[in-house]
N, C-alpha and C positions, 0 to 999 in steps of 0.2 A: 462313506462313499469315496471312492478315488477317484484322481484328479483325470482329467484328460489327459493324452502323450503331450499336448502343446497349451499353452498358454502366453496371450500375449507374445506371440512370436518366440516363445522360447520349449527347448524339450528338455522334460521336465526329468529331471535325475532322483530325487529324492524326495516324500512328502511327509509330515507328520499332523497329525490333527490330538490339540491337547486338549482336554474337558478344558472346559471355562475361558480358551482363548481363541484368537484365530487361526484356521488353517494356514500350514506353512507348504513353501515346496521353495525347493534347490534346483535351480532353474540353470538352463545353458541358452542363451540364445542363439536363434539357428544362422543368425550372420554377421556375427561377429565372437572375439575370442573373449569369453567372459565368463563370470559364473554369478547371477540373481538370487537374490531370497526373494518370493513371492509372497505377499501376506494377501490372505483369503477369504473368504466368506468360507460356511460351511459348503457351499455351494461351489465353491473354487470361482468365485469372480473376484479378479484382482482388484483388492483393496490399496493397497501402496505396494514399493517395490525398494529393494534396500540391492543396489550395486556395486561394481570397485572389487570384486573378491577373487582372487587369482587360482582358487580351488576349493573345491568341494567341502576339502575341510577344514578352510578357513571360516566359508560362510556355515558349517555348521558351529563351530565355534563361534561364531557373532551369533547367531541365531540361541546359542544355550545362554551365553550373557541379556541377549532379550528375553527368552524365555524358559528359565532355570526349569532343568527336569526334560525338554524338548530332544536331549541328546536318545534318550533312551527310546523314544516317540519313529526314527526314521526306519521310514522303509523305501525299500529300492524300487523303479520301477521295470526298468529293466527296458527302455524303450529305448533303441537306437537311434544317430541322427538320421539312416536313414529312412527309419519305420518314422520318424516325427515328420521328414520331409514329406512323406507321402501321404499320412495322416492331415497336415495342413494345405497340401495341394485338395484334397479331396473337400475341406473346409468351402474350400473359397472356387470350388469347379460352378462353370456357368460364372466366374466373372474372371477368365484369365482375358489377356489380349488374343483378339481374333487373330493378329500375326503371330507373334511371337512365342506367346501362350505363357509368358510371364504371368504372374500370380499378384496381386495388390503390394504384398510383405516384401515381392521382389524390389518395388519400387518406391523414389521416392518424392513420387510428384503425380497431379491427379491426371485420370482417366478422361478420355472422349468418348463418351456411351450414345448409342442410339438406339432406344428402345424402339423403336417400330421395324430397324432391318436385323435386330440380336447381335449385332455387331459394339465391338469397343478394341480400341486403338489407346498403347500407352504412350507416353512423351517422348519414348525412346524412338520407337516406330515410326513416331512423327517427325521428330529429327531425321531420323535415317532416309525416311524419304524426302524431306525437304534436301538435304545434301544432293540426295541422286538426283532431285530435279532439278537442282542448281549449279551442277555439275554439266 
């Protein structure tokens, strides 16, 4: 089975799944400049996460040191960041902010939700109007 375009906030560049260990993937996350090994369930739920890797073939090089033989395992997925962005906007649709229409991953601090008017307001929102009223 292949991974999803996104995981844990990241679009996913490479994955291998080797008999007897866990699934892996070469992960980018989508906001910031990095490159992830993801380690997996067969199911792609992220198990741990191994960071710090400046390109794609470095972390496959760490990744064959973890798991001799993996080098041969990768395949490409071929999913853009902008096909990842829109794939994880579609994830988490029905909870961006009613203003703004920020997305949860956009932010990083919690929401004001009211479920009885389907409205939700992020910290940013909140800020920005509290400035205009106090202005």
């Amino acid at each position: 089975m292949n991974p999803p375009p996104v995981l844990s906030g990241c679009r996913i560049r490479k994955f291998a799944v080797i008999p007897r260990a866990p699934a892996l993937a070469i992960a980018e996350p989508l906001r910031e400049e990095a490159i992830w090994i993801l380690i997996c369930s067969r199911k792609w739920m992220v198990l741990d996460v191994r960071s710090g890797f400046k390109s794609v073939r470095e972390a496959e090089a760490r990744a064959e040191r973890m798991y001799p033989g993996v080098a041969t395992k990768w395949q490409s997925t071929k999913v853009s960041k902008a096909q990842a962005l829109r794939y994880e906007r579609e994830l988490w649709k029905g909870d961006e902010c009613s203003f703004c229409l920020r997305i949860p991953p956009e932010l990083d601090v919690l929401w004001i939700s009211s479920k009885s008017l389907d409205a939700r307001i992020c910290q940013i929102c909140v800020d920005e109007l509290s400035r205009e009223h106090n202005s």
